[in-house]
C-alpha positions in Angstrom: 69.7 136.0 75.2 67.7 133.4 73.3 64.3 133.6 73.8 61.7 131.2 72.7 59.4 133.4 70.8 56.6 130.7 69.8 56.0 129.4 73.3 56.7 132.9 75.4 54.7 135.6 73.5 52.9 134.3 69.7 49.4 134.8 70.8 46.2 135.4 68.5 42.3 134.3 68.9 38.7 135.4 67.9 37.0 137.6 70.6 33.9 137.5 68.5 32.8 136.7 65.3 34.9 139.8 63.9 37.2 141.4 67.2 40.4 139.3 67.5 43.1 139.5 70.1 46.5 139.8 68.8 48.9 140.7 71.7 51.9 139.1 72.6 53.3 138.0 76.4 56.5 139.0 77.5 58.4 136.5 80.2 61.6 138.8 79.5 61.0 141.5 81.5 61.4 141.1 85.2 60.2 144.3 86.5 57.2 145.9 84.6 58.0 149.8 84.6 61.6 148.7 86.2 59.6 148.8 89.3 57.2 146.1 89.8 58.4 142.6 90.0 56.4 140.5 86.9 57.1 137.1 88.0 54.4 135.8 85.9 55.0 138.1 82.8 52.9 140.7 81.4 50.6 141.0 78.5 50.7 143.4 76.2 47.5 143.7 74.5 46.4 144.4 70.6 43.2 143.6 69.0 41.4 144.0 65.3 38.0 145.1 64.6 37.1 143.4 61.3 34.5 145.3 59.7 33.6 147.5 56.3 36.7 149.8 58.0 39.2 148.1 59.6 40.7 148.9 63.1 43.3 148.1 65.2 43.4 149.0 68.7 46.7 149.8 69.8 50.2 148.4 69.3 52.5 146.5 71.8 55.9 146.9 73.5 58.4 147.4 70.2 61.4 148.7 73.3 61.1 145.7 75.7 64.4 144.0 74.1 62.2 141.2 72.2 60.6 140.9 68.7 57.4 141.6 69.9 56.3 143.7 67.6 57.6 141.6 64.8 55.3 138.7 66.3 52.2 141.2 67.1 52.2 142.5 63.4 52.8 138.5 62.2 49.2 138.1 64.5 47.9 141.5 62.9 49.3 140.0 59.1 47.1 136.7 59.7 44.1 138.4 60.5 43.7 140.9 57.9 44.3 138.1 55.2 46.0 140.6 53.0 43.5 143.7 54.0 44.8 146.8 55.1 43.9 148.3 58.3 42.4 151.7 57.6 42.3 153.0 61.4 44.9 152.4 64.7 43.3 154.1 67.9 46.2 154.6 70.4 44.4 154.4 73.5 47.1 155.4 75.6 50.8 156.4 74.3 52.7 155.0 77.6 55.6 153.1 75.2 54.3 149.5 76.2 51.7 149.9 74.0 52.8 152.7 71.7 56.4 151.9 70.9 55.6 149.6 67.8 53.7 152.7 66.2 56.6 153.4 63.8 57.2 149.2 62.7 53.3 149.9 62.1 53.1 152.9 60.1 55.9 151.3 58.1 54.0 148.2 57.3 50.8 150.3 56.8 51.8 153.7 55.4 47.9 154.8 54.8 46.6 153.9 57.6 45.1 157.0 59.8 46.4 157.3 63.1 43.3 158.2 65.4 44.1 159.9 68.6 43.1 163.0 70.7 45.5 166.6 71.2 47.2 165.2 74.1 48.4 161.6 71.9 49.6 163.7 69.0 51.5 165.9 71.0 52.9 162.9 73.0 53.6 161.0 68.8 55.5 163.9 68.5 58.2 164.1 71.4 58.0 159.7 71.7 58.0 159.2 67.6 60.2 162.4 66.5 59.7 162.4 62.3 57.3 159.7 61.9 55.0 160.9 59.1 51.0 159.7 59.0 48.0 161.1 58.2 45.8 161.4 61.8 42.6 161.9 62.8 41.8 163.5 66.0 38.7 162.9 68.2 37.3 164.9 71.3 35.3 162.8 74.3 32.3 161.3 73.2 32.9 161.9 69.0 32.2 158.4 67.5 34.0 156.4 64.5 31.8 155.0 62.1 33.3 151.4 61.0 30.5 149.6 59.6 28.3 147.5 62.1 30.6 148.6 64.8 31.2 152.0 65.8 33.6 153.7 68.3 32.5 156.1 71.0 35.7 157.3 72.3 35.6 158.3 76.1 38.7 160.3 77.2 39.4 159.0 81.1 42.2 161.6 82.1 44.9 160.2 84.2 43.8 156.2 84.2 46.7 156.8 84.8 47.9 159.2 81.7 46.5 162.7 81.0 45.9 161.2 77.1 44.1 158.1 78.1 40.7 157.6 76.1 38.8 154.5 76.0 36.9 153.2 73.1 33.2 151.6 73.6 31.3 149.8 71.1 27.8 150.0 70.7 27.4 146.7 68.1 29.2 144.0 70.2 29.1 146.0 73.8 32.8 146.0 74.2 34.9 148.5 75.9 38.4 148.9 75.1 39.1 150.0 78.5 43.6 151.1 77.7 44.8 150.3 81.1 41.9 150.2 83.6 40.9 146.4 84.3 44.3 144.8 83.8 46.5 143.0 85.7 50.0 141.8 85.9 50.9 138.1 84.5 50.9 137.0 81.2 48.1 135.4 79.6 50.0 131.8 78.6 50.6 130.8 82.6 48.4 132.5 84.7 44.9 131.6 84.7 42.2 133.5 83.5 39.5 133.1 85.9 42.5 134.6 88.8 42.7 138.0 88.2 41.5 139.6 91.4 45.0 139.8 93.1 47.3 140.8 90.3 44.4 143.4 89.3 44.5 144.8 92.6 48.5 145.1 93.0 48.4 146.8 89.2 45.4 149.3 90.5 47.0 150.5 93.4 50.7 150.8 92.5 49.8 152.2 89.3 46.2 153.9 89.3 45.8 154.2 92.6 47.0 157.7 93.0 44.3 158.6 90.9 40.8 157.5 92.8 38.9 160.5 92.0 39.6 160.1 88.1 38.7 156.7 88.1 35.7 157.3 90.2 34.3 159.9 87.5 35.3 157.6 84.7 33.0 154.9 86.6 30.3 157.1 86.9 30.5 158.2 83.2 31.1 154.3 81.8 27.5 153.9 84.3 25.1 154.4 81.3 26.7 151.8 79.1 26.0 148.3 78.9 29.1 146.5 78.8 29.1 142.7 77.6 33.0 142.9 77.5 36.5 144.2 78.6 39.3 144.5 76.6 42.3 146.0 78.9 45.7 146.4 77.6 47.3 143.6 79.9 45.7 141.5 81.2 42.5 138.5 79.9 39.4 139.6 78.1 36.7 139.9 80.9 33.5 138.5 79.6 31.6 137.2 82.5 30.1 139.0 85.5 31.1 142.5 84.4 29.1 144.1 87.2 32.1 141.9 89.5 35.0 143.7 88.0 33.1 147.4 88.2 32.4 147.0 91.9 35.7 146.0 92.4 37.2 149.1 90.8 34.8 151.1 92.5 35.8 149.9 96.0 39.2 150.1 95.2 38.7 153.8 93.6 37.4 154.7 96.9 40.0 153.2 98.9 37.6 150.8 101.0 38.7 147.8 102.5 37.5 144.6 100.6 36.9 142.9 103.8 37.2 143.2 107.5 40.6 141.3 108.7 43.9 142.6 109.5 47.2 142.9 107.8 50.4 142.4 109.4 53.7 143.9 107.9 56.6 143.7 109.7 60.8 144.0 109.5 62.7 142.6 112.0 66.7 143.2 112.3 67.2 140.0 114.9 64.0 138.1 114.8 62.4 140.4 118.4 59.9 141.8 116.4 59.0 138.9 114.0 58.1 137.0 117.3 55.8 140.0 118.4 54.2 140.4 114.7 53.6 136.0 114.5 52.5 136.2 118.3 49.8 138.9 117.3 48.8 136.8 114.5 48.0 133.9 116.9 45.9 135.8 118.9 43.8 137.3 116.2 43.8 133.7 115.1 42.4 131.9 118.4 39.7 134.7 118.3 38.6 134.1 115.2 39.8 137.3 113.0 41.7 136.8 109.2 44.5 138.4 109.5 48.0 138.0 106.9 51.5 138.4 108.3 53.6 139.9 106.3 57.8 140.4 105.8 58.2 143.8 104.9 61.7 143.3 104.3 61.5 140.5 101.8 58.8 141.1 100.3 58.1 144.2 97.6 56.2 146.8 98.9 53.5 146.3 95.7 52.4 143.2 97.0 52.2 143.9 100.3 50.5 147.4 99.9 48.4 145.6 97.8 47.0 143.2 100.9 46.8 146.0 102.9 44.5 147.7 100.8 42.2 145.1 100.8 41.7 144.6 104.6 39.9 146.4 106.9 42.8 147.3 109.1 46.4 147.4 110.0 49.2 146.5 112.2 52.6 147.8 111.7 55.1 146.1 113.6 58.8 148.1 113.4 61.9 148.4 115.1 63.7 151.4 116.1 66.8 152.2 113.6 68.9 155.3 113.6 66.0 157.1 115.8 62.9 156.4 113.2 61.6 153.8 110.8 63.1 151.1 110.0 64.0 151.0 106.1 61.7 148.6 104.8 58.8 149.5 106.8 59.3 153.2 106.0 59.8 152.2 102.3 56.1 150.6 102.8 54.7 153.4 104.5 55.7 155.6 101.9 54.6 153.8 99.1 50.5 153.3 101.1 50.6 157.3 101.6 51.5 158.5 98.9 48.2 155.6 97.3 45.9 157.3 99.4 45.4 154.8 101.8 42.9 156.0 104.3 39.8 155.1 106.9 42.0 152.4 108.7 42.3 151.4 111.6 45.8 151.5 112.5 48.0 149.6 115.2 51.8 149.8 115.9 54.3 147.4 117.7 57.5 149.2 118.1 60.8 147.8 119.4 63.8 149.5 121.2 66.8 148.4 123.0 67.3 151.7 125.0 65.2 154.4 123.2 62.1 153.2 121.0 61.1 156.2 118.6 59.6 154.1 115.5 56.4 154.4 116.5 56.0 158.0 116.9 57.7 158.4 113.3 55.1 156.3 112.0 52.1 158.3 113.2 53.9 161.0 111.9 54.5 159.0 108.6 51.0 158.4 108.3 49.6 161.9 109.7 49.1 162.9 105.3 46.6 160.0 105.2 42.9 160.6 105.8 40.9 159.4 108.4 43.2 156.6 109.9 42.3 155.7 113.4 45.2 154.5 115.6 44.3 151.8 118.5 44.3 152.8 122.3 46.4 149.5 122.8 50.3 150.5 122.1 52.9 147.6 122.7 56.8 148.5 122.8 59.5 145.4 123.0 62.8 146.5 124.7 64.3 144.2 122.6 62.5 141.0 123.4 59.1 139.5 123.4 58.7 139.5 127.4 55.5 138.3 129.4 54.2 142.2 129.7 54.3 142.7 125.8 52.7 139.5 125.3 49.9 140.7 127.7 49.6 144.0 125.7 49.9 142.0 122.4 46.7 140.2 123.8 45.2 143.4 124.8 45.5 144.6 120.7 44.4 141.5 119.6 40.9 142.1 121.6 40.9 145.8 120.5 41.0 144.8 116.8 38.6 142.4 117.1 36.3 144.9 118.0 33.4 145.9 115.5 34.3 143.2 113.1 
């Protein structure tokens, strides 16, 4: 495969007066962990603190299938002007930002690798044989560099047990590893949209993990943060306090905003007719809601919308007794993220036994705090004149309270 290097991943620019970004952008990949579909790229994100010591904060993908790491260390190269880097803090030692740690050490035998117990024993089984000299921190030490200095904050499981961030106190930057990011690459998407991608990469990745991310929050309270540097994603400068509350709602599983989301499958088109009926009606009485095609669509994005609205309509027909695939895929994939303090609808459809929307409440019985409507609707197969009266009836319930 021929890939355009200079237009798909060279990327290098001053942060501040001495903090540069030198990451790279990958448009190769299609899924992001072989999971998550990337249709706008990824980042993978590097930067230099130029000072009396000289660190680098992490490394890039070097196993992604593309010379990134031979463009990241060319970004690294022109910034240090022919210095040496005396410090690399890894962050976090998931391989798309760990894997060129051995191009690295190559290039920069001396430099001290600066990590905590749980990265070196991670070096060890990812990097078997790479020789360095390290220096390991514990939560809260600090790394004197000159003008800037490091306070390392460990933030266990966001989303790795070795994740630490690094604050500095000179410029008021914190290099946050994962938390803030977002899917998309930095040279096509734009900077200012990062609420959507941010909120599918928090809850198919982090989301598992609210409480963590809660206690990192409160212990990231007492510093004053001027800027973000994730590792994917843009440099947040502005409105900081935007991004926090953000995480914080998100953390907590709270809905963004009241409206409803609608995810639906439909094997013969019975059920789509219910799901884009409902929609009409919540329409016409004035309520946001989102329809969504649970078969065509991957469940990250739609859990994603789901999380962000108030509450929820699944609309699913009966197949082989249960759930229908797709919808069960869904309702897996929101469980196991913690969704909770919903309220919940359901539109099941069955030609001669309708079960799915037992199975669902069952589905969703491990998720806290969900309140399911009084208002059921079953199709047997077709949207008839009675379910379009119950389908009325659910509309009015879910306007209710908002």
């Amino acid at each position: 495969m021929y890939i355009n290097l200079n237009y798909c991943v060279k990327i290098m620019r001053k942060i501040s007066d001495d903090i540069y970004y030198i990451g790279v952008d990958d448009h190769v990949t299609d899924l992001f962990e072989d999971l998550y579909p990337v249709p706008s790229g990824i980042s993978y994100n590097s930067y230099v603190i130029m000072d009396g010591k000289i660190a680098v904060m992490d490394t890039v993908c070097g196993a992604c299938g593309a010379d990134f790491e031979k463009i990241w260390l060319e970004n690294l190269s022109e910034v240090l002007k022919g210095d040496s880097p005396d410090y690399i803090i890894v962050s976090h030692m998931e391989p798309d930002h760990s894997s060129a740690l051995e191009a690295f050490m190559e290039a920069y035998p001396s430099c001290v690798v600066v990590g905590n117990k749980l990265t070196f024993n991670m070096i060890g089984s990812y990097y078997q044989g790479l020789e360095y000299e390290k220096f390991e921190v514990k939560d809260g030490d600090v790394l004197e560099l000159g003008r800037h200095s490091l306070k390392f904050v460990f933030a266990p499981m966001v989303h790795w047990p070795e994740v630490m961030m690094s604050y500095d106190s000179f410029s008021k930057t914190l290099f946050s590893a994962d938390a803030f990011g977002k899917f998309g690459a930095l040279d096509t998407t734009d900077p200012e949209d990062w609420e959507d991608e941010a909120r599918r990469y928090y809850i198919g990745i982090v989301g598992k993990f609210g409480e963590n991310v809660l206690n990192l929050l409160y212990k990231l309270s007492s510093y004053s943060v001027n800027t973000i540097c994730s590792l994917h994603g843009p440099v947040l400068k502005d409105n900081i306090g935007y991004y926090i509350e953000k995480y914080m709602l998100w953390a907590k599983c709270m809905p963004e905003r009241e409206g409803v989301f609608i995810g639906f499958a439909s094997v013969y088109g019975h059920t789509k007719a219910a799901a884009e009926y409902l929609s009409e009606k919540l329409s016409e009485r004035g309520v946001e809601c989102e329809l969504h095609d649970l078969s065509r669509e991957h469940w990250s994005l739609s859990e994603a919308r789901a999380f962000a609205l108030s509450k929820t309509v699944i609309c699913c027909p009966t197949y082989a007794g249960g759930i229908f695939p797709p919808v069960s895929e869904f309702l897996d994939a929101i469980v196991e993220r913690n969704f909770q303090g919903r309220t919940v609808g359901i539109i099941e459809n069955g030609s001669w036994a309708p079960a799915a929307g037992r199975a669902i409440k069952e589905k969703l019985s491990g998720s806290t705090n969900i309140r399911f409507t009084t208002t059921s609707v079953t199709l047997r197969p077709a949207l008839s004149a009675a379910a379009k009266i119950a389908i009325t009836a659910l509309a009015d319930e879910l306007k209710e309270g908002m």
